[in-house]
C-alpha positions in Angstrom: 142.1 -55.3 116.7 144.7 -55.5 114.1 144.5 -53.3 110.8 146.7 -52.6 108.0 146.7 -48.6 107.3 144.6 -48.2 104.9 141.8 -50.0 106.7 142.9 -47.4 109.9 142.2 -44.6 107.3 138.8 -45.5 106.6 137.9 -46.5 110.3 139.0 -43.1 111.1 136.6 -41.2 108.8 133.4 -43.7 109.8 134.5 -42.4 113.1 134.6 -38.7 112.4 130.9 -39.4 110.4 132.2 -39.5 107.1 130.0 -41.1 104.5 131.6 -39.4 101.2 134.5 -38.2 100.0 135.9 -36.8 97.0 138.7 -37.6 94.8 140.9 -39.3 92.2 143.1 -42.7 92.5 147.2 -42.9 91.6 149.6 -45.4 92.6 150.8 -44.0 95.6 147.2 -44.1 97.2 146.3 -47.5 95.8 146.1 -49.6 98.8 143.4 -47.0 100.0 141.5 -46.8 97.2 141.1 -51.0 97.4 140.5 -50.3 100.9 137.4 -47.9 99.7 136.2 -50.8 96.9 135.8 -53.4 100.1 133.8 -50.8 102.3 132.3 -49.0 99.1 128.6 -49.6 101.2 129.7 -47.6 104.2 131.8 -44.7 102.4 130.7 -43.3 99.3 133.6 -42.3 96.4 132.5 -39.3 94.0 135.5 -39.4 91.2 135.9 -36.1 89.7 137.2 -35.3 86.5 140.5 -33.2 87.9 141.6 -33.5 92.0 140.9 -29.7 91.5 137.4 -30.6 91.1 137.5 -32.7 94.3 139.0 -30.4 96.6 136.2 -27.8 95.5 133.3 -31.1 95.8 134.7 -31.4 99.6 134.7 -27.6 100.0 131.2 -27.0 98.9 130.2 -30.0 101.0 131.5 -28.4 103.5 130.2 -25.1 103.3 126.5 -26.5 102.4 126.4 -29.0 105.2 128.3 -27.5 108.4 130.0 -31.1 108.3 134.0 -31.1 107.4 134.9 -32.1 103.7 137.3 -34.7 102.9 139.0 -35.2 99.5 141.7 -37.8 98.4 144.7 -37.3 95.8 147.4 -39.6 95.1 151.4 -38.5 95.3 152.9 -35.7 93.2 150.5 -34.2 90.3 147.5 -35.4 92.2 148.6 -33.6 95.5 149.6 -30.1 93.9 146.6 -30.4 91.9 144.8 -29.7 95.6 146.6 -26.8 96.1 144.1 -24.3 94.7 140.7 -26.2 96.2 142.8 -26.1 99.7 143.9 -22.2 99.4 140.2 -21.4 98.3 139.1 -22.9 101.8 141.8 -22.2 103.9 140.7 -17.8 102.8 137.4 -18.9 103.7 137.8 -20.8 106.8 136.2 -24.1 105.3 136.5 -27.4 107.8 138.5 -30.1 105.4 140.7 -32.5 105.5 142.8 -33.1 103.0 144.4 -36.5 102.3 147.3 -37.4 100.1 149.6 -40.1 99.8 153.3 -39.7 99.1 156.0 -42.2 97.8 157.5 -45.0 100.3 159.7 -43.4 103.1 162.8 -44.9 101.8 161.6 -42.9 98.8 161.1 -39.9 100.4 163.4 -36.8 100.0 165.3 -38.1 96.4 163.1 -36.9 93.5 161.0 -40.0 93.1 158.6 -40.4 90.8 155.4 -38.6 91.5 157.0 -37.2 94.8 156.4 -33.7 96.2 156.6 -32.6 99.1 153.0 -31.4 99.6 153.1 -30.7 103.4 155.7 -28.2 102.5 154.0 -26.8 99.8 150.6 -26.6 101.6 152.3 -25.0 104.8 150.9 -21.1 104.0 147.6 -22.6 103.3 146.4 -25.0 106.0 145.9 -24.7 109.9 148.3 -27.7 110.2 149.7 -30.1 108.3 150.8 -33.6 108.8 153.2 -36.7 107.1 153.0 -39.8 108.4 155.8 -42.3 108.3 154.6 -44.6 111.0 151.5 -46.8 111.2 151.3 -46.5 114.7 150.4 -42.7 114.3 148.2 -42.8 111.6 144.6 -42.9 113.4 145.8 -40.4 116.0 147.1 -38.1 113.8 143.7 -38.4 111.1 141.5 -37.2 114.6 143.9 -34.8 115.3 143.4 -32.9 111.8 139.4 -33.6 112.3 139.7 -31.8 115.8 141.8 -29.0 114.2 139.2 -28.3 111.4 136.4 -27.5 112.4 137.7 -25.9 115.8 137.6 -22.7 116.4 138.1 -20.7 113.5 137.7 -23.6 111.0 140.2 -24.3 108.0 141.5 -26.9 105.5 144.6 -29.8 107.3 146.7 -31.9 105.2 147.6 -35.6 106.1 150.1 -37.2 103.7 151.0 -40.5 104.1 153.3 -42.6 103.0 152.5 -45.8 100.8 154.2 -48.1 103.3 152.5 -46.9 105.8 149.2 -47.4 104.1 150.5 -51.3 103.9 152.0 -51.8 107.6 149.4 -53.1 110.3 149.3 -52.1 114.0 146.8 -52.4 116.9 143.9 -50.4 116.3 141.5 -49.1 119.1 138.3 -46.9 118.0 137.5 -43.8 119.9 134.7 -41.3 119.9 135.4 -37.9 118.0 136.3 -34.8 120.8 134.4 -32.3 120.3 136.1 -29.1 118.3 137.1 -27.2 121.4 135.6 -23.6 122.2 137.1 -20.4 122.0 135.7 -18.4 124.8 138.4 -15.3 125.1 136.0 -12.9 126.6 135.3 -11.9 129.9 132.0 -10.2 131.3 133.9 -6.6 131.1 133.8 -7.2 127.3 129.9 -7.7 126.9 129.4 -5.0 129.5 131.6 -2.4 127.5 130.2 -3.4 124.3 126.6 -3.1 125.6 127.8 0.6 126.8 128.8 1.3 123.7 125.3 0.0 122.2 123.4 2.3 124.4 124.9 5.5 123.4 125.3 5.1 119.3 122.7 7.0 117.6 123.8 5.4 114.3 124.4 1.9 114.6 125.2 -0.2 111.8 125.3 -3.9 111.3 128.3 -5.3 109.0 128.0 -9.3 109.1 130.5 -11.6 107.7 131.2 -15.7 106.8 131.7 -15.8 110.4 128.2 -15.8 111.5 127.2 -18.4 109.1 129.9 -20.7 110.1 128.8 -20.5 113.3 125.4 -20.9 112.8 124.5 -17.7 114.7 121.6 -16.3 112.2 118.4 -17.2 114.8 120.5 -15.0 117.7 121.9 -12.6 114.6 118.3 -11.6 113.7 116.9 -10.6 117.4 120.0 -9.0 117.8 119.5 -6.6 115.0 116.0 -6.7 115.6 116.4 -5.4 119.6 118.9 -2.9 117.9 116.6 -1.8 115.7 119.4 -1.1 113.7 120.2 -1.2 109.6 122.2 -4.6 108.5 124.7 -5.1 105.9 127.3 -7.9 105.1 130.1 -8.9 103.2 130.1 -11.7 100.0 130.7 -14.5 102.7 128.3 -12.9 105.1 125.0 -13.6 102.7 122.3 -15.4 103.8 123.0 -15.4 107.9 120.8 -12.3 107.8 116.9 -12.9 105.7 118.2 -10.7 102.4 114.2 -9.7 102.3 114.4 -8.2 105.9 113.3 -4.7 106.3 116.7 -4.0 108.0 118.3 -5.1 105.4 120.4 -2.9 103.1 122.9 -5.1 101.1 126.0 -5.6 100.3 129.1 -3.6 101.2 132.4 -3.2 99.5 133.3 -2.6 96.0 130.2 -3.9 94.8 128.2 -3.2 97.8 124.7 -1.0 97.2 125.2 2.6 97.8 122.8 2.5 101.1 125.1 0.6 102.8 128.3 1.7 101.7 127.1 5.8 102.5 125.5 4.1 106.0 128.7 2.5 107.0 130.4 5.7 106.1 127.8 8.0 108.0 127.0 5.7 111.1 128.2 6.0 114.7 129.3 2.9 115.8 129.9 -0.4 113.7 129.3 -3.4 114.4 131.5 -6.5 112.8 129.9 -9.9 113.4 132.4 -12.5 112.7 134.2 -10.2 109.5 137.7 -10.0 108.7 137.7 -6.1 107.1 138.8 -7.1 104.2 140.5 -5.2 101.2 137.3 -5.3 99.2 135.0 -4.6 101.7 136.9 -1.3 103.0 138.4 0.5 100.4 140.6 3.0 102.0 141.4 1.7 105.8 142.3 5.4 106.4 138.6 6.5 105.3 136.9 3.5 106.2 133.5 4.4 109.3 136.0 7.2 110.1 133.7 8.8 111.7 132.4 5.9 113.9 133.4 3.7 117.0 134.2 0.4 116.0 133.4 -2.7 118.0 134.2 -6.3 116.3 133.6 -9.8 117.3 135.0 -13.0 115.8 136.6 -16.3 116.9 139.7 -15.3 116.3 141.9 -12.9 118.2 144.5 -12.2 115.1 141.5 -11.1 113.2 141.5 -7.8 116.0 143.1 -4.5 114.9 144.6 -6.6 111.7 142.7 -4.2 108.9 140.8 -1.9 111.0 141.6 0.0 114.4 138.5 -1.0 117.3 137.3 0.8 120.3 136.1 -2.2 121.5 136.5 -6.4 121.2 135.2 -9.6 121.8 136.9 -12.7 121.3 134.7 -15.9 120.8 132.3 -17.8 119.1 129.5 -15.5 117.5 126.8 -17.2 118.0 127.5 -17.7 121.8 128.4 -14.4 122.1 125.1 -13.1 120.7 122.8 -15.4 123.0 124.8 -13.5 125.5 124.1 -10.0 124.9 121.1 -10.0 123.5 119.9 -12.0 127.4 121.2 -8.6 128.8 120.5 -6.1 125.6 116.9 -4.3 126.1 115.5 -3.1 122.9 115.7 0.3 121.3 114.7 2.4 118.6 116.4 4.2 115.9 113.6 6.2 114.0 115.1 8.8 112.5 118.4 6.8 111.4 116.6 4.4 110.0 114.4 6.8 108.4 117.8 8.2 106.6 118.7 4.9 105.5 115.2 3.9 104.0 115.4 7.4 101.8 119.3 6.4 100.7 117.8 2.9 99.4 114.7 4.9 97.4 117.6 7.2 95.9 120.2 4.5 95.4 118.6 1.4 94.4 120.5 -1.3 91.9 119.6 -0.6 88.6 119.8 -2.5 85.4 118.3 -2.3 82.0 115.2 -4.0 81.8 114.4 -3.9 78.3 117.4 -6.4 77.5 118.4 -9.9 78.5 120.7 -9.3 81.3 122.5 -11.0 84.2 120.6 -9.5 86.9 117.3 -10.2 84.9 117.8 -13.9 84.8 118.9 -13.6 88.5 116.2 -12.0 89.4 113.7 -14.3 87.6 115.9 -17.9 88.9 114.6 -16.1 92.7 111.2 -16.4 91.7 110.9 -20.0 90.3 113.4 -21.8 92.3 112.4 -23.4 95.5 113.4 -21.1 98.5 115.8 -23.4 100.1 117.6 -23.6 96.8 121.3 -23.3 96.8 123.3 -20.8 94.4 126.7 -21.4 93.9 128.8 -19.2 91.3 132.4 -19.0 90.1 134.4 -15.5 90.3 133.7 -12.4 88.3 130.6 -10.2 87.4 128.1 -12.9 87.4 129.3 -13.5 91.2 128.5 -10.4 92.4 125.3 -9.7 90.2 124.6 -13.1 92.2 124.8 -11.2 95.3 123.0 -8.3 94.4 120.2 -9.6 93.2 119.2 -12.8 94.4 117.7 -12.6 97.9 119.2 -15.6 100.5 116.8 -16.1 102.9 118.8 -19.1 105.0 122.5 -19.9 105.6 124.4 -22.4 103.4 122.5 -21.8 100.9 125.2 -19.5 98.8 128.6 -20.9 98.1 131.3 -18.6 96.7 135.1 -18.4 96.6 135.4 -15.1 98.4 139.4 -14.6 99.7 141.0 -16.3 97.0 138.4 -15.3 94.3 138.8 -18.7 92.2 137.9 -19.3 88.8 136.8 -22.5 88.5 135.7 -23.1 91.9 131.9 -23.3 91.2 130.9 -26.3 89.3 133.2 -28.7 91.9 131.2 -27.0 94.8 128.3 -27.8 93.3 128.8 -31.2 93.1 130.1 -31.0 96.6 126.4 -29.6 97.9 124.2 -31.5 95.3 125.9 -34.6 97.0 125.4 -33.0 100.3 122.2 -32.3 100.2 120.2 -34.9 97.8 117.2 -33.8 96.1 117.7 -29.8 96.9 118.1 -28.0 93.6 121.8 -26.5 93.5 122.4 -24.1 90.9 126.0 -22.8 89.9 126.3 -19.1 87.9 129.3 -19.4 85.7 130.9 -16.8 83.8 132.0 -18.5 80.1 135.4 -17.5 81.1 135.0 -19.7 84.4 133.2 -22.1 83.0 136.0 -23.1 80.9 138.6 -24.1 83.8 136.0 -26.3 85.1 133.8 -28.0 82.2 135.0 -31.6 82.9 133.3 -31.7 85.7 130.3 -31.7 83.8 131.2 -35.8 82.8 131.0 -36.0 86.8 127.7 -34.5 87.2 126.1 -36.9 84.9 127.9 -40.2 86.0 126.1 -39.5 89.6 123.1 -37.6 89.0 120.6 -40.5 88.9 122.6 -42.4 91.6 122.4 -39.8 94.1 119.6 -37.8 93.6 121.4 -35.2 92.4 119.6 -32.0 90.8 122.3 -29.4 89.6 121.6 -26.6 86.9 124.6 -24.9 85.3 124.0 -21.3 84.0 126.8 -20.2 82.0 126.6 -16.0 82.0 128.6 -16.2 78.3 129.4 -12.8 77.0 132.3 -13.7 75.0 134.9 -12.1 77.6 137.0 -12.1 80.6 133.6 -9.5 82.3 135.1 -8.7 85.4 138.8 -7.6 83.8 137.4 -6.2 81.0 135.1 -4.1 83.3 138.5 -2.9 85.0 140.2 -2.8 81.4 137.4 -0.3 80.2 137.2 2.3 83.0 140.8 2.1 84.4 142.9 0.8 81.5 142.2 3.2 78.5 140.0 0.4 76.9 142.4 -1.9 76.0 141.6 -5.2 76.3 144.5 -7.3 76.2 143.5 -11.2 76.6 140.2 -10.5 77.7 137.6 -11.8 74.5 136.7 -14.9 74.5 135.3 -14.9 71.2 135.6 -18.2 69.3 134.5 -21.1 67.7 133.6 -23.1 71.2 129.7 -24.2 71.6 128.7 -24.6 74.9 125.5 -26.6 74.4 127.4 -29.0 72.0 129.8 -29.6 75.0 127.7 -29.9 77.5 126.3 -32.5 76.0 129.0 -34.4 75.0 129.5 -34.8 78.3 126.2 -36.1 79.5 123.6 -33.1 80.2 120.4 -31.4 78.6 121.0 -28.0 77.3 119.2 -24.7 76.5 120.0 -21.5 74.9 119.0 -17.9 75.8 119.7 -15.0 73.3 116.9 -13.2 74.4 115.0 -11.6 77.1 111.8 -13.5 77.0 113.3 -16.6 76.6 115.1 -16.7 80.3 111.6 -17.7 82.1 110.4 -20.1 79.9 114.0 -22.4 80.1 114.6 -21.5 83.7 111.4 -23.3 84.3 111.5 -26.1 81.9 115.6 -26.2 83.9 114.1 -26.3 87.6 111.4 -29.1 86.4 113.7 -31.3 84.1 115.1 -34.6 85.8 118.5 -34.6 83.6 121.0 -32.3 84.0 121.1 -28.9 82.5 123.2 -26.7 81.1 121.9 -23.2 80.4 123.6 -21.4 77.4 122.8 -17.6 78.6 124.1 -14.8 75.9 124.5 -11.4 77.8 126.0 -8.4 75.8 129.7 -8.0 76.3 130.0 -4.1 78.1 127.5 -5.1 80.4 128.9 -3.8 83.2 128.6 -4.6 87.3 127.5 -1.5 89.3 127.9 0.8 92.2 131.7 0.1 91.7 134.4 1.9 93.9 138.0 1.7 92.5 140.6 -0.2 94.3 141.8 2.1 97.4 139.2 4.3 97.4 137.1 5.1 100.5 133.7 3.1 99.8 131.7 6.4 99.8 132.8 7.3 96.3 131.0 4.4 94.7 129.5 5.1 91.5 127.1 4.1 89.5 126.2 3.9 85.5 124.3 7.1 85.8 127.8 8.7 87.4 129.6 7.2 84.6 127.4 9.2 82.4 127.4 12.6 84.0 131.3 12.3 84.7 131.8 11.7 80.7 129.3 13.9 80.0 131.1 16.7 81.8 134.6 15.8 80.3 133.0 16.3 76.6 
């Protein structure tokens, strides 16, 4: 059959499964948004306030669903305004497809209006990316970047297209989507070395990444660690593809990782990494970092190997089939006395907070034990994000979305759109810091355009202290206190905003207030807005400076004895 492009567009993403996409309509990518008014029944639009906000919709999407997210932007502004929602995927290997349409190709390459070369621009930050300047290889090209996306190690692609082309007709045939093709790198030497290695630690130690949600390994991750009999910590991507309320369970690791794990990791034998990249924040020092044990990593991709950290051992391929794999040959064992060790480090070292005042981790903590258990938590960047991993137990992949590589402000109320629309009648909650919040606010007037349309139930906790938390936190202890740009103090009322723009509101100034509003939040059928007033030096804790080996976390009670000693 014959169809112009725009209609090949659309064809392309009923073939792929698509049934929503996010984003915002300019002249350039007209004749695609008139395509999406005539098939509006069989493809759902969600206009954001800002193409930012859309690229984080089709991220969170993304991430909550397993499915690949797809955004639109017109030409110039509404293509660079991507950038950020593309980067914050592309550092956490999120499946998207990113559509833009440029200026007409006789336009192309003379500082037209609204032209940018976004292919160019989005190079660093995309598995692949594509322009097309002729009809004839528009649908191939769109399953090409579907294929690319969510194979193998997934990631973000970018198809710009030119106007004309969106115009021109051609033949059109539909085909069935490929399936994303399978990294197997590893041979049966690699299990059998890795099960070697298995059989003689003494110490073994658990560190699981983003990788084993992404690919869906948590039923194989759990008897693994369970045959191990071994103690299990993971990075901020990692959460929720181990039960957070296993007994093997010892948090976090990294800057803001607990103490247990950090001192296990640093004490253990042999280390495990299940689909983790070693990153910066996770390691501290590379020179420092398990020093003292063997190291055997698995992930889906090969440049991930020896990149941060130096291995004993490899395996190259999907986690999740990897897993099924050795735990059919693993027997199970028993680690008594190292697991004994770790069980005394978490009765020394537990988290700690005050519990006398109205705190982040105390509203965390309380949001646990009302919300329904296959909740989803989404937060923004900064101390309410990683209070958000410390203290709120995920039971089940998918169900917390954070911007992890690129750490984005601003990324959490798009997400949350992105997995309210996702997954229709769940309760999705984003934790904001008031710093955050204000990059992304707008997207508030999306949130109640669509929230009785699609089912949508989405709570907004803003974590308002007045400041920049997570640089002033840095400001106080490494800085001399000075804290340059970092209060937030002003004139601006949340609540009043919030519902300017459409939702219900509450206010917490104090402690005994959180449960009553969190419950009246999770019951009311509007959206919310949660005005939450935390104290300002409230402060995120174990911490380990930047470069430091992750053994010298410390805590508030450190703090204290080190000042104490200086006086």
């Amino acid at each position: 059959m014959r169809l112009n492009g725009s209609q090949i567009v659309l064809e392309c993403l009923k073939e792929q499964g698509v049934d929503t996409v996010f984003g915002f309509p300019g002249g350039a990518i007209l004749n695609i948004y008139d395509e999406l008014y005539k098939q509006q029944d069989r493809i759902t639009h969600i206009l954001t306030s800002h193409e930012q906000g859309a690229a984080h919709a089709a991220d969170g999407y993304a991430r909550s669903t397993g499915k690949v997210g797809v955004c639109l932007a017109t030409s110039g502004p509404g293509a660079t305004n991507l950038v950020t929602g593309i980067a914050t995927a592309y550092m956490d290997s999120v499946p998207m497809v990113a559509i833009t349409c440029n200026v007409t190709l006789p336009l192309l390459g003379k500082d037209s209006f609204q032209e940018a070369d976004i292919a160019g621009i989005t190079m660093p930050i995309t598995k692949h990316g594509y322009i097309v300047k002729d009809v004839t290889k528009l649908a191939e090209t769109i399953r090409k970047a579907f294929r690319i996306a969510k194979s193998g190690r997934p990631g973000p692609v970018l198809v710009d297209i030119t106007k004309d082309v969106t115009a021109a007709s051609c033949d059109y045939e539909p085909k069935k989507p490929s399936e994303p093709e399978r990294v197997k790198s590893w041979k049966d030497e690699d299990i059998e070395r890795a099960l070697a290695m298995i059989a003689k630690a003494k110490k073994p130690y658990l560190y699981v990444g983003g990788g084993a949600v992404i690919s869906n390994a948590s039923d194989e991750l759990l008897r693994f660690a369970e045959m191990m009999d071994a103690p299990v910590c993971d990075s901020l991507m990692g959460k929720g593809a181990f039960p957070g309320t296993h007994p093997l369970y010892t948090g976090m690791i990294g800057m803001h990782g607990t103490k247990t794990s950090n001192f296990g990791v640093s004490s253990c034998d042999l280390l495990i990494a299940l689909g983790a990249r070693f990153s910066d924040r996770v390691i501290g020092n590379p020179r420092t970092f398990a020093k003292g044990a063997k190291i055997l990593h698995i992930d889906i991709d090969a440049a991930e190997i020896n990149k941060n950290i130096r291995t004993n051992a490899s395996i190259v391929g999907d986690l999740r089939e990897v897993l099924t794999e050795m735990n059919r040959q693993m027997k199970p064992m028993k680690h008594t006395e190292w697991l004994e060790e770790i069980r005394h480090n978490q009765e020394a070292f537990p988290l700690a907070y005050d519990h006398q005042a109205l705190t982040c981790p105390y509203v965390i903590e309380t949001l646990e034990r009302l919300a329904p258990e296959d909740s989803i938590i989404v937060t923004d960047v900064g101390q309410h994000q990683m209070w958000a991993a410390q203290y709120y137990h995920y039971r089940m992949p998918r169900t917390f979305l954070t911007s992890g590589g690129l750490g984005t402000m601003g990324y959490g109320l798009g997400a949350a759109i992105g997995a309210a629309v996702g997954n229709p009648g769940r309760t999705v909650i984003n934790i904001a810091g008031d710093g955050c919040f204000r990059m992304n606010m707008n997207e508030l007037a999306t949130i109640s355009r669509y929230y009785d349309k699609y089912n949508l139930k989405l709570i907004e906790i803003i974590i308002n202290n007045q400041v920049l938390g997570m640089v002033r936190q840095w400001q106080d202890l490494f800085y001399q206190k000075h804290f340059s740009q970092t209060v937030l103090s002003d004139r601006v009322d949340y609540c009043k905003v919030a519902e300017g723009l459409g939702c219900k509101t509450y206010r917490i100034t104090e402690r005994d207030q959180a449960e009553t509003v969190l419950a009246r939040a999770l019951t009311d059928t509007e959206p919310v807005v949660i005005d939450c007033q935390i104290d300002k030096d409230d402060m995120v804790f174990p911490m380990v400076p930047a470069g430091k080996p992750i053994n010298e976390a410390f805590d508030a009670d450190d703090l204290n004895r080190a000042e104490g000693k200086d006086k």
